[in-house]
C-alpha positions as CSV (number, residue, x, y, z in Angstrom):
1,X,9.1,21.5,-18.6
2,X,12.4,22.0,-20.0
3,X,14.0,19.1,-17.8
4,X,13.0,15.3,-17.5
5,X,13.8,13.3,-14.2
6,X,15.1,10.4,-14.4
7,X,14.3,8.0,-11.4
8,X,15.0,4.7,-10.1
9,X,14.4,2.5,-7.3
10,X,16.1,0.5,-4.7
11,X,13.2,-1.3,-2.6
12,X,14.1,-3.2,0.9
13,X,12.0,-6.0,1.7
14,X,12.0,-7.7,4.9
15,X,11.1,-11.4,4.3
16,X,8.4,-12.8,6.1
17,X,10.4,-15.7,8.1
18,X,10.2,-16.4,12.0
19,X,14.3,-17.0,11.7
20,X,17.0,-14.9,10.4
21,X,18.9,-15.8,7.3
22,X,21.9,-17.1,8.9
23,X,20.5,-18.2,11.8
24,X,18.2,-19.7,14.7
25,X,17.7,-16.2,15.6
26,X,13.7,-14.9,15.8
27,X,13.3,-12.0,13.8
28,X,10.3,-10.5,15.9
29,X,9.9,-6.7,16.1
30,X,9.8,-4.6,19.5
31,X,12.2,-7.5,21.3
32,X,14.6,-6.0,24.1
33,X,17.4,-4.4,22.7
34,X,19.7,-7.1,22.0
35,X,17.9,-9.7,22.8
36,X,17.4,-11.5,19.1
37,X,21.3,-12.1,18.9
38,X,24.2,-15.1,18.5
39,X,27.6,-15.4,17.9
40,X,27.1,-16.0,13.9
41,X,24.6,-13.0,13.9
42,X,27.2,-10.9,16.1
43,X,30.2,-11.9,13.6
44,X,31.9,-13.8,16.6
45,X,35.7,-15.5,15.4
46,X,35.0,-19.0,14.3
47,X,30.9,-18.5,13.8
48,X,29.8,-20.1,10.4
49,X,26.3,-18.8,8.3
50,X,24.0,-21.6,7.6
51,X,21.4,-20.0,5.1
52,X,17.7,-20.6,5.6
53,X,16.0,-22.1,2.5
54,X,12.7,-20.5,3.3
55,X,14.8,-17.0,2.8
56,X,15.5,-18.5,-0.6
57,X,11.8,-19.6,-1.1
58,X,10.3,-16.4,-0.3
59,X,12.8,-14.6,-2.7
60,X,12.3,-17.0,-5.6
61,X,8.5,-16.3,-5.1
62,X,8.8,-12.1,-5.5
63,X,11.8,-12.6,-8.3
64,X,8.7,-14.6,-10.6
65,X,6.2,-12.1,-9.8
66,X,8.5,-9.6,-10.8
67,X,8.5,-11.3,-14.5
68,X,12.4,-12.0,-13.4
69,X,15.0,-14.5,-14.6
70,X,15.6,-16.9,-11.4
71,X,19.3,-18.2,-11.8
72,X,19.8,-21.8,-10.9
73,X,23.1,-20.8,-9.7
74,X,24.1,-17.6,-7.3
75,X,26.9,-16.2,-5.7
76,X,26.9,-14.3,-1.9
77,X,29.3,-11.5,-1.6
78,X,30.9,-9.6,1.5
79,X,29.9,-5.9,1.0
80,X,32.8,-4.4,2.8
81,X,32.1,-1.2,4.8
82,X,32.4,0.0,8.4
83,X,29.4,1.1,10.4
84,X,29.0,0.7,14.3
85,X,25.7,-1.0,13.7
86,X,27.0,-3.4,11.4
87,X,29.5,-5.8,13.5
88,X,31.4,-8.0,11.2
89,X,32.6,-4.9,8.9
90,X,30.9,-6.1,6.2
91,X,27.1,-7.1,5.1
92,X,26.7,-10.7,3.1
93,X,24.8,-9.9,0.0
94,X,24.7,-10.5,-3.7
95,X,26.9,-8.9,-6.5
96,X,28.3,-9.8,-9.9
97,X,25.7,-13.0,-9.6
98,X,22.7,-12.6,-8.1
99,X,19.4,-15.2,-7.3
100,X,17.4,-13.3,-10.3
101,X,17.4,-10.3,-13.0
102,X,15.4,-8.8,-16.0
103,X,12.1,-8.8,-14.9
104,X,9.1,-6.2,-15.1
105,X,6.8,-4.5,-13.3
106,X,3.3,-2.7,-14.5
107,X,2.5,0.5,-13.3
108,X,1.1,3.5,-15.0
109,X,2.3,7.0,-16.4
110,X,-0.4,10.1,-16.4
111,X,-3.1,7.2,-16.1
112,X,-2.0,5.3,-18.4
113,X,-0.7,1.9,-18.6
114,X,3.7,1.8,-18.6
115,X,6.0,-1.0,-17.8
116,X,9.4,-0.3,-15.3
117,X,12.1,-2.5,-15.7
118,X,13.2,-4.7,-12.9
119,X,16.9,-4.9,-13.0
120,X,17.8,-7.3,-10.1
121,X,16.3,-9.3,-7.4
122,X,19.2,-9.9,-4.7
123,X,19.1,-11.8,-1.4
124,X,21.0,-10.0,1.0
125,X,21.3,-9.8,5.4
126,X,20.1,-6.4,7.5
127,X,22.2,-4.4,9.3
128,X,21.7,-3.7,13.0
129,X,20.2,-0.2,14.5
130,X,22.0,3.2,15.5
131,X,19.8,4.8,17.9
132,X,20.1,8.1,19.5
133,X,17.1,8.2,22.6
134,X,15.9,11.4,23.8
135,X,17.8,12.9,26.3
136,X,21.3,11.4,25.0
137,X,23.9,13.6,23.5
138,X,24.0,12.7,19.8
139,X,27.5,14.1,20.2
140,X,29.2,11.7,22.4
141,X,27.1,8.5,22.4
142,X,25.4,6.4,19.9
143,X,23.9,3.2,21.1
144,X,23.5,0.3,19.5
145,X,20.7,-2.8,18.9
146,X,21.6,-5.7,17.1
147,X,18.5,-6.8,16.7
148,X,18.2,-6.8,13.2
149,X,21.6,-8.0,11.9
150,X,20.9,-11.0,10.3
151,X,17.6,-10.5,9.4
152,X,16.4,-11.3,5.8
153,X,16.1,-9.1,3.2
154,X,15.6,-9.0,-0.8
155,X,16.3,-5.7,-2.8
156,X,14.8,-4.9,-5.8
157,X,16.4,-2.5,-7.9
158,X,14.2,-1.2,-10.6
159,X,15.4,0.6,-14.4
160,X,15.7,4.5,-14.3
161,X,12.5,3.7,-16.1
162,X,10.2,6.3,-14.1
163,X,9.9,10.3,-15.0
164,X,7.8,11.9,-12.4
165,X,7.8,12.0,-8.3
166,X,4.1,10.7,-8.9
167,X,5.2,7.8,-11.2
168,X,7.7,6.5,-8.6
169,X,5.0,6.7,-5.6
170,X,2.5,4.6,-7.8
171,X,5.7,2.3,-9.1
172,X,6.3,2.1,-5.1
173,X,2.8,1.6,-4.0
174,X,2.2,-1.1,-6.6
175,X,5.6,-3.0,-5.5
176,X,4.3,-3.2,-1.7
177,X,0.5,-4.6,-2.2
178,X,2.3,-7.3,-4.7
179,X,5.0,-8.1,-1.7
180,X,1.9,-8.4,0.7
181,X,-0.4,-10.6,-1.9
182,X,2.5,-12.8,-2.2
183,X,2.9,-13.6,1.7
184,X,6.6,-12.3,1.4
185,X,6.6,-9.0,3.5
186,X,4.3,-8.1,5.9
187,X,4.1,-3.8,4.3
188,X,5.0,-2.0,7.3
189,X,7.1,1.1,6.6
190,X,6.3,2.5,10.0
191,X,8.6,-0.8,11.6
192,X,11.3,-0.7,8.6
193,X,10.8,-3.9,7.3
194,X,9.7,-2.1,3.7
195,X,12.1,0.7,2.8
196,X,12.6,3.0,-0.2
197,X,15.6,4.6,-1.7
198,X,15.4,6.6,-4.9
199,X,18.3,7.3,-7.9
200,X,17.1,10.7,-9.3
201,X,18.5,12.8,-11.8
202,X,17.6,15.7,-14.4
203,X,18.2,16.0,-17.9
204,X,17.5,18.5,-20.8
205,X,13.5,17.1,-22.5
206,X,15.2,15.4,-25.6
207,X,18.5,14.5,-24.4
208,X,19.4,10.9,-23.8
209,X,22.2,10.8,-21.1
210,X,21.8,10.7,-17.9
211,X,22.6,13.4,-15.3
212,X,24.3,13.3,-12.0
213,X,21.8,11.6,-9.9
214,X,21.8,11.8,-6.2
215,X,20.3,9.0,-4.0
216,X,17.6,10.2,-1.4
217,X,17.7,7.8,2.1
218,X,15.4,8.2,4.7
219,X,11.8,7.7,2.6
220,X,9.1,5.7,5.1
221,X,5.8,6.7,3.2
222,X,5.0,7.1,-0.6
223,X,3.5,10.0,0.4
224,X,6.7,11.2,1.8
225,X,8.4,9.4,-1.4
226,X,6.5,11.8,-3.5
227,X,7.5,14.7,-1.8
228,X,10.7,14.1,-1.6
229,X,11.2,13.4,-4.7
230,X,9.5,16.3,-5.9
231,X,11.9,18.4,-3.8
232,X,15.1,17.2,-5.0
233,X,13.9,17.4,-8.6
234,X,13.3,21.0,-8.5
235,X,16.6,21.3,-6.3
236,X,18.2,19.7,-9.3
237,X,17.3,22.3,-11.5
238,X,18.0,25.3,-9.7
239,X,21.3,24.1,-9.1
240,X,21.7,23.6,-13.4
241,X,19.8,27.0,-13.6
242,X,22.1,29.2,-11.5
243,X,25.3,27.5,-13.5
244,X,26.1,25.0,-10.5
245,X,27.0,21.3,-11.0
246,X,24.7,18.1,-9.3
247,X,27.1,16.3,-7.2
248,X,26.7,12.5,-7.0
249,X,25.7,12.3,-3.6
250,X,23.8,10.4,-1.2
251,X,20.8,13.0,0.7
252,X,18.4,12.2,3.5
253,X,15.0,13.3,3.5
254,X,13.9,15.2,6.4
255,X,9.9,15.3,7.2
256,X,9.7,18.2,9.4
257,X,11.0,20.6,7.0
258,X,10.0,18.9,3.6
259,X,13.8,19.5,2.0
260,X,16.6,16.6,1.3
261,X,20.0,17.5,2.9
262,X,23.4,16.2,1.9
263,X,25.1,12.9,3.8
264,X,27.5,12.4,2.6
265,X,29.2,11.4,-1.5
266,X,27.8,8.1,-3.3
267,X,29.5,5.3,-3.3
268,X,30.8,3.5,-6.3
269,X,31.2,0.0,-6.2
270,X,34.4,-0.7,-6.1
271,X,33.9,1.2,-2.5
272,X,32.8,-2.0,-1.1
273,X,35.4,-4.0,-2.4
274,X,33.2,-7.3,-3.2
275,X,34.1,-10.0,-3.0
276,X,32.7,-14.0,-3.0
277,X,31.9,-15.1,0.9
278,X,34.3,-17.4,1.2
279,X,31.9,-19.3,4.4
280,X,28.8,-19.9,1.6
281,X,28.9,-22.2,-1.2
282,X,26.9,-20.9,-4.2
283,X,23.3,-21.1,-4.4
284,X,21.8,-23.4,-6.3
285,X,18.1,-23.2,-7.1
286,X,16.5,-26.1,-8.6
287,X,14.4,-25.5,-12.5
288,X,11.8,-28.0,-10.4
289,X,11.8,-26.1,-7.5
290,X,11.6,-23.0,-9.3
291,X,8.8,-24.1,-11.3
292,X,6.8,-25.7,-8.1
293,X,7.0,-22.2,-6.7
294,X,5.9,-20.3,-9.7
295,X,2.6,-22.8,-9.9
296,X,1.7,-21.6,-6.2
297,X,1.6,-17.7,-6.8
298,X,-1.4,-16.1,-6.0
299,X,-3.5,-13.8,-8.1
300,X,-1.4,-11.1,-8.1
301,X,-3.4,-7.3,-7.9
302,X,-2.6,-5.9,-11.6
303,X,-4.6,-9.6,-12.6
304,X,-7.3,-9.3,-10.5
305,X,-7.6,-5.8,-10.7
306,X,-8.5,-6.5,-14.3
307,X,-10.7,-9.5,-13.5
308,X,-13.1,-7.3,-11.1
309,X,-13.4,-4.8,-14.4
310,X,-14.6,-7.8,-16.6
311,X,-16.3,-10.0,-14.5
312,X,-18.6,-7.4,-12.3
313,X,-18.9,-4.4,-14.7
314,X,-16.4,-2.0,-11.8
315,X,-14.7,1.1,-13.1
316,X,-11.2,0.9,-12.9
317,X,-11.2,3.2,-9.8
318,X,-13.4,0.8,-7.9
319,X,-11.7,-2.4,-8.7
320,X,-8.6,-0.6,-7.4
321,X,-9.8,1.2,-4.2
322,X,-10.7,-2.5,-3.4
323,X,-7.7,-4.1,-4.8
324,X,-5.9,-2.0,-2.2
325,X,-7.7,-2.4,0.8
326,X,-6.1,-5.6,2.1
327,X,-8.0,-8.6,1.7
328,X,-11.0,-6.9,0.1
329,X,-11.3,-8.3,-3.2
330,X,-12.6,-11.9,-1.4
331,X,-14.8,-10.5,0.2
332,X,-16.3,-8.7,-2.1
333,X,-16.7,-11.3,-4.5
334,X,-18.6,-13.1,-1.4
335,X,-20.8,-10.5,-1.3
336,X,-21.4,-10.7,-5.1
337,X,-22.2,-14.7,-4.7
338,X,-24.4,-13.7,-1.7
339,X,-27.0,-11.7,-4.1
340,X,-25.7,-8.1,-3.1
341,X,-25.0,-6.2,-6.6
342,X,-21.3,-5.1,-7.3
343,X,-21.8,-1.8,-7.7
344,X,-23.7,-2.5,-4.1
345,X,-21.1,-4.1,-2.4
346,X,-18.1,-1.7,-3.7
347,X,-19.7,1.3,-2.6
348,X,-20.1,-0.4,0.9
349,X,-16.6,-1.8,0.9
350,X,-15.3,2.0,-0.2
351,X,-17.6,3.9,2.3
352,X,-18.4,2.3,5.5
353,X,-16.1,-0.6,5.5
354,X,-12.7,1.9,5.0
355,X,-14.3,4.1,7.2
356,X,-14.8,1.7,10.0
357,X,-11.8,0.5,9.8
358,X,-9.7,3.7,10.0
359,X,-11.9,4.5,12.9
360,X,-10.0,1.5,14.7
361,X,-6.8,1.9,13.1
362,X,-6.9,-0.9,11.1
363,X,-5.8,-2.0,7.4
364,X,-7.6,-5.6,6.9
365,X,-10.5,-6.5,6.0
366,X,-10.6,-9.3,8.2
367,X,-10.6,-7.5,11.0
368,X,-14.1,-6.8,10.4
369,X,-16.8,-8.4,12.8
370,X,-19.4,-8.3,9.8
371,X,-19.4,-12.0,7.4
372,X,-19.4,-10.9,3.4
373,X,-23.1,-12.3,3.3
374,X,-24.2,-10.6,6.3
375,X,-23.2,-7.1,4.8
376,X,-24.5,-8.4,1.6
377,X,-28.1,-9.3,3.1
378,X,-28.1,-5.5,4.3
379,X,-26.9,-4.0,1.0
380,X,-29.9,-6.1,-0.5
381,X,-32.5,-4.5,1.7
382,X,-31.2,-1.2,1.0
383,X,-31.6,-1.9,-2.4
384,X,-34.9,-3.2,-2.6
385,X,-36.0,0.0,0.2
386,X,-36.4,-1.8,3.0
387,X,-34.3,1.0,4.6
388,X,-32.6,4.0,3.5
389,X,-29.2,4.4,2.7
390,X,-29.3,7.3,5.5
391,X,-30.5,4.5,8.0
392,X,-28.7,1.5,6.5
393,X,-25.8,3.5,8.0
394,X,-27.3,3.3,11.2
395,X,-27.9,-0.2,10.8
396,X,-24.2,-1.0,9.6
397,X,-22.5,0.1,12.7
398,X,-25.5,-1.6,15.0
399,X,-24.2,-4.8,12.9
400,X,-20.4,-4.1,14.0
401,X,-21.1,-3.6,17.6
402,X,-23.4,-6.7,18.2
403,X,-22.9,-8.9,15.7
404,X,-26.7,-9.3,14.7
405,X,-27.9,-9.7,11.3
406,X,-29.8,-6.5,9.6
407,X,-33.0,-7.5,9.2
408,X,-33.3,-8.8,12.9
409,X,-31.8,-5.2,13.9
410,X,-34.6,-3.2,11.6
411,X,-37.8,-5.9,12.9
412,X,-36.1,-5.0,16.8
413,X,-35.8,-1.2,16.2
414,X,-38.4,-0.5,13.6
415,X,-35.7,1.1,11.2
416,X,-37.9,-0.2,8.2
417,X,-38.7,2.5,5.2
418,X,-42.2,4.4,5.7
419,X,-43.6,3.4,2.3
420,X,-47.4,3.9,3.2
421,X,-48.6,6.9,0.8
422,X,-51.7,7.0,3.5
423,X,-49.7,8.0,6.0
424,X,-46.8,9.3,3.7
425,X,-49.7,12.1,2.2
426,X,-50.8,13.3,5.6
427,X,-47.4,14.2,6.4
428,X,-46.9,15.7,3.2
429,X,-49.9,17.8,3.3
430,X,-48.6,19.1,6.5
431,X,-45.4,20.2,5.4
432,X,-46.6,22.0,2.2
433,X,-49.2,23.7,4.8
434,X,-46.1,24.8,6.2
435,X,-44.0,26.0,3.6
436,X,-46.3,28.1,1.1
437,X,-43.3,29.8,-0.5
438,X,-41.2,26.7,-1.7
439,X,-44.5,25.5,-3.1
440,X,-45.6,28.6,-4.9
441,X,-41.5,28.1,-6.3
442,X,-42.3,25.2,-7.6
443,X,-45.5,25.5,-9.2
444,X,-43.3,28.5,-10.7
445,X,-41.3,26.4,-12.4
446,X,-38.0,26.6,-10.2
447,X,-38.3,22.5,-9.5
448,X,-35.0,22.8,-7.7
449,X,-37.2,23.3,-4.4
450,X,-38.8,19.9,-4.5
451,X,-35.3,18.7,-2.9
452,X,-35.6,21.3,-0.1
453,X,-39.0,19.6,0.6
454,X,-38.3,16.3,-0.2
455,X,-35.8,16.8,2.9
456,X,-38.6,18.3,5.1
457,X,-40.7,14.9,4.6
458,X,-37.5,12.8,5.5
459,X,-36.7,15.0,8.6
460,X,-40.0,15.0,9.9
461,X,-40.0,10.6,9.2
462,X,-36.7,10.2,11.1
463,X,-35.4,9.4,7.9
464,X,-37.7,6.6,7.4
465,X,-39.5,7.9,4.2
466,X,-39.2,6.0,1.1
467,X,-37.3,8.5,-0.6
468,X,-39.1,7.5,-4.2
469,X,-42.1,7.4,-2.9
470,X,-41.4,10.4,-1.4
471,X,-40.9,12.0,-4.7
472,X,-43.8,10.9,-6.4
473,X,-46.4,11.9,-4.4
474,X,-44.9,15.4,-3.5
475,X,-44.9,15.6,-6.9
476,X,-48.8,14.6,-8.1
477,X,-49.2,16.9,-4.6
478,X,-47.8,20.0,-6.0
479,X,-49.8,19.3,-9.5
């Protein structure tokens, strides 16, 4: 507790465009090596960029969710640095002007509520792809897929705003499912089109400078984010501790053995040696155009996050489990409309719904084979008893596989509820025959048993027991 980090973000966003940003070129992932390529990708003598106003468009749209300034006007920049994967020697991208800047982004701090700054939005092109296959010396060769040069990016480049490994994953977190509500990147960290980089850096609790902060590369997960983060912080202050120095310094984050390890020193800007592409004009960006796009956003999560609370009575936990599964918050409303209670149709979206779908290996909700009314009609009969929650279960996954409502699966299988206390008390006779010694607990006072026989009638039922009517005639039986 003696030191506060200090931590910013650099986010990569892939936009969501079938063409790069230069050119005709599809930006499809898994292609052929090499196979997404053109001379004005490549850098080829005498190519010339053309830039795709749907990059623009996409951009604009994140830079207003982000609470940002768009700028009518916008320079592109060469970034000027040599990489094998990067074949003109230097990356276009956006400097001393770029499309948008001072926005804001809500997040929270210790559970509650906090704000991170949003210091740019900038339009910028990907580079292309080392890659070192198994069985190829990393030594001697280092092949190459151009693939990806070309392809469309925005980075967003928060404040130093966040102060905990924790704070950054949920700052990080909250940045992707607003990307993905928007339509402007699809989320996928496992295929590199959303990537992390994090500014961190330690300081005395109290002080106001800055320290030397180090940028960790590498980060593909929040979970990983976290962890990392967590790393190099304490790294940080063993180094102060044992009288060392932090070196500014760029550090990869390395998975299998949960440490960061040193790349190499961090750039400064003048590094790059920026400078205005002389083969693009500037960007201008339209107030009207701006202002059509800004009427077309979506809900965004943080606002409907907040709407579910009000409207339906949800904790803020609920509302955000099903803010988070993707395309959830629909469909549960259509549930709501459809009769099933809130609470009802959250707890079915939370349990069996996730759980299907991570079964499959999938994210969406509308990859689900059950209609919001259909799952609604079987939260209703579990509500009202019709079946049990044990068998409604059964029921749910008899739904997914054949597509049949539930009430036409419980008439077909005879899942219905045993609520006859005719046939209920002869059963529950029997089992207090059996079981003299939980009974004489009972009557004892310790009522805890009534559960351990409460189970006995729902065993012997097949699960099929009324649960509360269950209860009340065990206990007028047990007197």
């Amino acid at each position: 507790m003696r030191f506060e980090p200090v931590i910013g973000l650099e986010i990569h966003a892939q936009l969501l465009t079938a063409t790069k940003i230069f050119c005709g070129c599809p930006t499809t992932f898994g292609a052929p090596p090499n196979s997404q390529v053109c001379p004005v990708c490549l850098g080829l003598p005498g190519a010339l960029p053309v830039l795709n106003r749907h990059v623009v468009e996409l951009a604009v749209r994140a830079a207003l969710a982000l609470n940002c300034t768009v700028h009518e006007e916008s320079v592109f920049a060469r970034k000027n640095y040599f990489y094998p994967d990067l074949p003109k020697g230097y990356q276009i991208s956006q400097y001393e002007r770029p499309l948008a800047t001072g926005g804001w982004l809500d997040a929270t701090r210790s559970g509650a509520p906090t704000r991170v700054g949003i210091t740019r939005v900038h339009v910028e092109e990907d580079a292309g792809k080392s890659l070192h296959p198994a069985g190829s010396d990393p030594q001697r060769s280092t092949f190459l897929d151009f693939n990806r040069s070309g392809v469309p990016l925005i980075e967003i480049v928060t404040e130093p705003d966040l102060r905990s490994a924790a704070e950054a994953a949920d700052c990080f977190t909250r940045l992707r499912e607003m990307l993905v509500a928007l339509g402007v990147n699809d989320g996928s960290m496992e295929e590199g089109s959303l990537r992390c980089d994090a500014n961190v850096s330690v300081r005395p609790v109290g002080v106001e400078a800055l320290g030397t902060k180090a940028e960790v590369k590498n980060v593909n997960s929040f979970r990983y984010l976290q962890k990392a983060l967590e790393f190099e912080i304490d790294r940080q202050v063993r180094v102060i501790d044992g009288g060392g120095a932090v070196r500014q310094e760029t550090r990869l984050w390395n998975s299998d053995t949960g440490e960061t390890a040193s790349m190499r020193s961090k750039e400064e800007a003048h590094d790059y040696r920026y400078f205005p592409e002389p083969d693009l004009p500037p960007l201008h960006v339209d107030g009207v155009w701006i202002e059509t796009i800004r009427a077309s956003l979506p809900e965004l999560p943080a606002a409907r996050r907040a709407r579910l609370v009000a409207a339906y009575g949800l904790s803020e936990y609920d509302a955000d489990v099903i803010e988070r599964l993707a395309g959830a918050a629909p469909y549960f409303e259509r549930m709501v409309r459809a009769g099933a209670a809130p609470k009802a149709a959250g707890n079915w979206l939370q349990g069996e719904v996730r759980r299907k779908l991570k079964e499959i290996g999938l994210e969406r909700i509308d990859a689900v084979p059950i209609s919001a009314e259909a799952l609604a009609e079987l939260a209703i009969l579990t509500d009202r008893g019709v079946v049990s929650s044990t068998v409604a279960k059964e029921v749910f996954d008899k739904m997914w596989a054949s597509g049949r409502s539930a009430a036409a699966i419980i008439d077909a299988d005879k899942l219905g509820q045993m609520g006859d206390e005719q046939a209920l008390g002869a059963i529950i006779a029997e089992i207090l025959a059996r079981h003299p010694e939980p009974v004489a607990q009972y009557r004892a006072g310790r009522t805890a048993t009534l559960g351990f026989l409460v189970g006995q009638v729902m065993k012997a039922t097949d699960g099929k027991a009324n649960p509360k009517v269950v209860n009340e005639l065990l206990k007028r039986a047990l007197g």
